[in-house]
N, C-alpha and C positions, 0 to 999 in steps of 0.2 A: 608627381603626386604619389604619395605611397595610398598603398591599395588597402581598402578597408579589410581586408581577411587580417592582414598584418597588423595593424593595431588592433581587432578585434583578440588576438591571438597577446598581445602586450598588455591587453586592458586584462583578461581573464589572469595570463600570468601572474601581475600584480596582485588581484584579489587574491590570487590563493598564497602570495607570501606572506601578505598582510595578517589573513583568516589564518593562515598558519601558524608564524610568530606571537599574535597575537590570541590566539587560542587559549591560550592559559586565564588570560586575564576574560577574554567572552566569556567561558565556560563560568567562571565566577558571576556575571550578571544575569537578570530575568532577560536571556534577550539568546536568541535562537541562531545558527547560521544562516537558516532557512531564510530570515530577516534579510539578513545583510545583502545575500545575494537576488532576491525581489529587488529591492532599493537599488543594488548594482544597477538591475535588467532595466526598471524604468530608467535609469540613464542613459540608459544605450539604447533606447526603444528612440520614436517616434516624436517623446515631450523632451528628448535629451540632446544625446549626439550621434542620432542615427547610426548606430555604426550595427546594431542587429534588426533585420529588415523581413519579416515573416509572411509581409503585406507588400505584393508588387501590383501595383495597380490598386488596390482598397483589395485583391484576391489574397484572403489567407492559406498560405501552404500549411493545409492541416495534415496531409500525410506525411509530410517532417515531422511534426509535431508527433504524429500518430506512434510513428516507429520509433522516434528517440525515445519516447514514455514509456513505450512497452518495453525496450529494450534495460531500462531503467528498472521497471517492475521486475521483470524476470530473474536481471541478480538481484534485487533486494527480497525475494521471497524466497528465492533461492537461499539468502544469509538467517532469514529468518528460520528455515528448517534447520541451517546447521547447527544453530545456536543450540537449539532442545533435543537436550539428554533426557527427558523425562520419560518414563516409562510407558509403554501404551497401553495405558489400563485406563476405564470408566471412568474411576473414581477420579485419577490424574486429568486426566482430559476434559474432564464433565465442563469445567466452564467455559471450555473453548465450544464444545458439544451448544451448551448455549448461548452462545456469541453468539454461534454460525447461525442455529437452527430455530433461535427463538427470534436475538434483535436485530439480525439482518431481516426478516422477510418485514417486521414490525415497522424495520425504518423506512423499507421500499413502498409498501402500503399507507403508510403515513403521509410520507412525503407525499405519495401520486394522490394521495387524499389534498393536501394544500393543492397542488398543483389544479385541480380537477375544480376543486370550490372555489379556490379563493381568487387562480391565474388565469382561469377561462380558456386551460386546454383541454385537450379531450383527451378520453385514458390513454390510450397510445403515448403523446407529447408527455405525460403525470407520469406512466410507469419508467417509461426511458427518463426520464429528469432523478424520481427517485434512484433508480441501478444504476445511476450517476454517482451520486451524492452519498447513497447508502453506506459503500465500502470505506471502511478505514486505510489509511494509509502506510505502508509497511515502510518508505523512504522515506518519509520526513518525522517519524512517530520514533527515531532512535534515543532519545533524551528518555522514552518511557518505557522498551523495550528492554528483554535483559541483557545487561552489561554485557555476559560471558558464557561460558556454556556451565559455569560453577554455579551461576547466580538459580536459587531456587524459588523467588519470587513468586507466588501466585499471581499478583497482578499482575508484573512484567508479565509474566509464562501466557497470562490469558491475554494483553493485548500485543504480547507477537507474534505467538498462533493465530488471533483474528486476522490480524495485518498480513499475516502468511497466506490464509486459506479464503477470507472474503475478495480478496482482487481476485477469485479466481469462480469462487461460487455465485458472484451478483452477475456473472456472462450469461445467463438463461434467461434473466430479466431483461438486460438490454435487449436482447435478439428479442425477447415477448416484445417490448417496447416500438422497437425498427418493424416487429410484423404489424402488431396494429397501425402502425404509420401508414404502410403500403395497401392495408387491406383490411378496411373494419366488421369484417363479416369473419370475426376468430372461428368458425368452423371449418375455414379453409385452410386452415394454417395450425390449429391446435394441438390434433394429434402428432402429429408433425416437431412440434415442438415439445411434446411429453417425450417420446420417443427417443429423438435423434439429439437434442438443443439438451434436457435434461439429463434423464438417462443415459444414453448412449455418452455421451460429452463426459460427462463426470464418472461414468465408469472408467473408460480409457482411461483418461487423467490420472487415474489412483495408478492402473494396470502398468502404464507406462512409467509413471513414476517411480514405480518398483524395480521392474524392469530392466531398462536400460542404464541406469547409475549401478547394478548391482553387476550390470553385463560388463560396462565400463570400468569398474575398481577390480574386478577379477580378472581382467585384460591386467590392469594396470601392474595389482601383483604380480602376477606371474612374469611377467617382463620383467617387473622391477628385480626379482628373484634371481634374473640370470646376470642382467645388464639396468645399473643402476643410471637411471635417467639424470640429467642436468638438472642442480634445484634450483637454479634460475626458472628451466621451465617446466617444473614438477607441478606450481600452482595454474599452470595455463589446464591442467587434469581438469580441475574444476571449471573454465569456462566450458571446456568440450562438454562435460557433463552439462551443464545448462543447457548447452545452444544445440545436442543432440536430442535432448529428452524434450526441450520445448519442440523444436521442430519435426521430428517424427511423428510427436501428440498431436500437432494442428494438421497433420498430414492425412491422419485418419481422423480427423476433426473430434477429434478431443480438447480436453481444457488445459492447453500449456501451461498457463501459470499455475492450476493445479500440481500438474505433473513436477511441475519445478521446483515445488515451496517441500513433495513428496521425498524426490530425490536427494532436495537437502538433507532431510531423516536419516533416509539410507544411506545418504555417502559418511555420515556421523556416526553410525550405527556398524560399518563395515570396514574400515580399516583397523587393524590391528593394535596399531598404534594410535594413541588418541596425539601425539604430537603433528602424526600427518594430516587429519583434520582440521586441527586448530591455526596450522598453517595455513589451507585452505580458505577459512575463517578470516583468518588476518588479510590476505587479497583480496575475498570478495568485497569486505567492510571497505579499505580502502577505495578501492574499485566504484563502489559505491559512491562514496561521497564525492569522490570527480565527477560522475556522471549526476549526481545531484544538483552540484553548480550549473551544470549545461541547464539542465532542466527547469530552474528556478529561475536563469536570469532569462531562458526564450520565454517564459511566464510574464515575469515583467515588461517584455520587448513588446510583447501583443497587447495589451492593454490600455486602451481608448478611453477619454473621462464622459465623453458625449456618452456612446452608448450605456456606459456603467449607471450615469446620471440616472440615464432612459428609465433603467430597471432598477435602479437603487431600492422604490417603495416593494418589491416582487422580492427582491433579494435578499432583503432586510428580514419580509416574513420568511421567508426559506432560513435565513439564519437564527432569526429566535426561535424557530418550532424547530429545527435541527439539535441547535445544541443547548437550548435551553427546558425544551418539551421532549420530543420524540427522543432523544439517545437517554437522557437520563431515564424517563420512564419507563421507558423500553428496557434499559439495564433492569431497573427495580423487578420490572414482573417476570425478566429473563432469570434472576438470578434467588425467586423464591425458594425458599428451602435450599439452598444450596451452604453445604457445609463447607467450612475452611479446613483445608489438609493442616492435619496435626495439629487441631486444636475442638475442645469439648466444645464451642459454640453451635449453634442450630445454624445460623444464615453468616455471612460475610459481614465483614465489619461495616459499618455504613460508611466510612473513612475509604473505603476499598470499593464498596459499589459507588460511593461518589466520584470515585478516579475513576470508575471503569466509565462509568455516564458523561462526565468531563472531558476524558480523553479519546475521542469522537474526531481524530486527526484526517481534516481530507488533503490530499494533493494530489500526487502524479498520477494515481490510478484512475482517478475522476477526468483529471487530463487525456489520458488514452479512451477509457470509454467515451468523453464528448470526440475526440477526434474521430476514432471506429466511427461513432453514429453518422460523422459527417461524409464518410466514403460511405458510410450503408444506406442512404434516404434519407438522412434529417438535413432539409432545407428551408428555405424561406423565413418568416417569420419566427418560427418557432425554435427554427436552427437560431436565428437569434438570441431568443428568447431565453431557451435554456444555455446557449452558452456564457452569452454574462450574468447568471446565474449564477454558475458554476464558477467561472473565474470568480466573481466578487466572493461566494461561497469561501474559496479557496484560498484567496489573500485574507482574510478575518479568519481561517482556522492558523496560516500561518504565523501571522502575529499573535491572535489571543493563545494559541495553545503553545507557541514558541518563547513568549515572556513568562506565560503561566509552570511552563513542564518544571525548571529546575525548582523554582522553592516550594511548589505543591509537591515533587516527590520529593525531598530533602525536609518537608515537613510529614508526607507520608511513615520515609523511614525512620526519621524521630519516633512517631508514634507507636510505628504498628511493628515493624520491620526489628527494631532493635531490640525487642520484647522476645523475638524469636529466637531460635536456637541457630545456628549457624548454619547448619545442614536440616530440613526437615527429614523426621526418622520415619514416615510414610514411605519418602520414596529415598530417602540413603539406604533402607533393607532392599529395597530392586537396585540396586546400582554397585 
């Protein structure tokens, strides 16, 4: 009898000659990768041909799940730092500035708002389900992200920088979340959590971000200077840079994916040559979408109809007040008075804040945060509860926003985009 790793390993090959070959002709349809390889995973799941098995016993192995996601996030925020050349000025930044600062906490509070009213948990179970669900997704959001490190996009620029820096900024909420679970008496645990969880966490993160990519390319040169290294394994610079900067950060319990999405900056910013970069660039993007398939089709492997059914009516409200209330409006009042680089208008085009509100992409980051929660306290019911939440959440952002991404931006760029100048002159005089 051949041994399920082995066809598991034949089935995956074929997808990706398939997704490969045919690539050209997907990319032309409203219809996502992301799709194809869910649809793969329920095949292989449980309703298919058993051949990917997450559940031994009805026991889900979420620490699998925990460490492939994270490791998943860490290069893809990592790609999204290298991608931006943009200058680090206010002005540039400002709409990531209120991504971050305005419609993440908006989305967290909201959400744990439905959760609290409408789901019959108590704030603990509400804020952990929101720092779930809040973060955009930096792995499956590439159809809206910028193409290249050329591309000058505001939109692109502002939803890969969110994608970048909220899988890394909503980790204060979870752990608020996981504390109130353990102990609803927040005096025990609050400053504590200003302190160390906020502060401290997200300072490192930046520090080490800096840090150690900057310590690492200056190793890199100077070596390279005497004795030019193999460029076979020139691009593995870049994993070391990842998987020293995350892991030194978690060490002194900083925010890794912070640190990582930072590094990506720097290592952009610091080589000489913008060809050694861009190489980098091309690995990690690769890199990426291999490890996106793993990740999509254990997504589909796990997925049950009974308990979806359960929570279908919970799920449903989480997904109309997600993407139909709370991220759009959230955008609107995040994005008041906010001017568009290199043009006389007062606010953002509506066409533009309706992209940023629409594209509200959850996936593998939501997946890591629900696993974390389940090695940190979230049990029983509500471990339930918000987990097929979150999955159904998940599978509805991956179809509706993976049919929707190509001709909503290809209708964007029609619009807004072709109107522009090729290089915005804002930031072509910094560059």
């Amino acid at each position: 009898m051949v041994d399920i790793y082995i066809i598991d390993l034949l089935v995956i090959g074929l997808l990706l000659l398939v997704v490969t070959l045919g690539s050209g002709w997907i990319s032309r349809l409203p219809l996502s990768f992301a799709i194809i390889y869910l649809v793969v995973g329920i095949f292989l799941g449980p309703y298919g041909f058993r051949l990917i098995q997450l559940r031994q016993d009805e026991v889900f192995n979420a620490e699998l799940l925990e460490r492939i996601a994270e490791f998943v996030v860490i290069i893809s925020v990592f790609g999204c730092g290298l991608k931006i050349i943009h200058p680090l000025r206010l002005d540039i930044w400002s709409i990531t500035a209120r991504l971050i600062g305005f419609l993440m906490p908006i989305s967290i509070f909201a959400l744990a708002a439905v959760g609290k009213l409408f789901l019959g948990m108590n704030w603990g179970e509400a804020i952990l389900l929101g720092a779930i669900l809040a973060p955009t997704d930096p792995v499956l959001a590439s159809e809206v992200q910028l193409v290249d490190v050329k591309d000058q996009d505001e939109l692109r620029f502002g939803l890969t920088s969110e994608g970048g820096l909220n899988d890394a900024l909503a980790f204060p909420f979870v752990y608020f979340g996981i504390y109130a679970l353990k102990d609803n008496n927040w005096g025990n645990w609050f400053q504590h959590w200003i302190t160390v969880d906020l502060i401290w966490a997200i300072a490192a993160g930046i520090i080490m971000g800096i840090i150690v990519p900057k310590t690492i390319v200056w190793i890199d040169q100077k070596i390279q200077e005497k004795h030019s290294a193999d460029e076979l394994m020139e691009d593995f610079v870049a994993i070391s840079i990842i998987l020293i900067t995350y892991s030194l950060t978690e060490v002194i319990n900083g925010y890794g994916f912070l640190a990582v999405f930072i590094a990506g900056l720097v290592v952009q910013r610091s080589y000489r040559k913008s060809e050694e970069s861009l190489a980098k660039l091309e690995f990690i993007e690769q890199l990426e979408k291999l490890l996106e398939v793993g990740t999509i089709l254990l997504l589909g492997s796990i997925l049950l109809f009974e308990p979806m059914l359960k929570y279908a009516t919970q799920s449903l409200l989480v997904i109309i007040s997600l993407f139909l209330i709370i991220r759009p409006l959230g955008v609107w009042i995040s994005t008041i008075g906010k001017r568009p680089l290199g043009s006389r208008r007062r606010n953002l085009h509506p066409i533009a804040r309706f992209l940023f509100g629409w594209f509200g992409i959850r996936g593998v980051g939501s997946l890591y945060y629900l696993a974390y929660a389940f090695g940190h306290g979230l049990e029983g019911i509500a471990a339930e509860q918000i987990a097929w939440i979150t999955y159904t959440t998940i599978i509805v952002s991956v179809v509706l926003h993976g049919v929707t991404a190509t001709p909503l931006m290809k209708w964007y760029e029609h619009r807004i985009s072709s109107k522009k100048k090729a290089v915005n002159p804002v930031i072509a005089d910094e560059l």
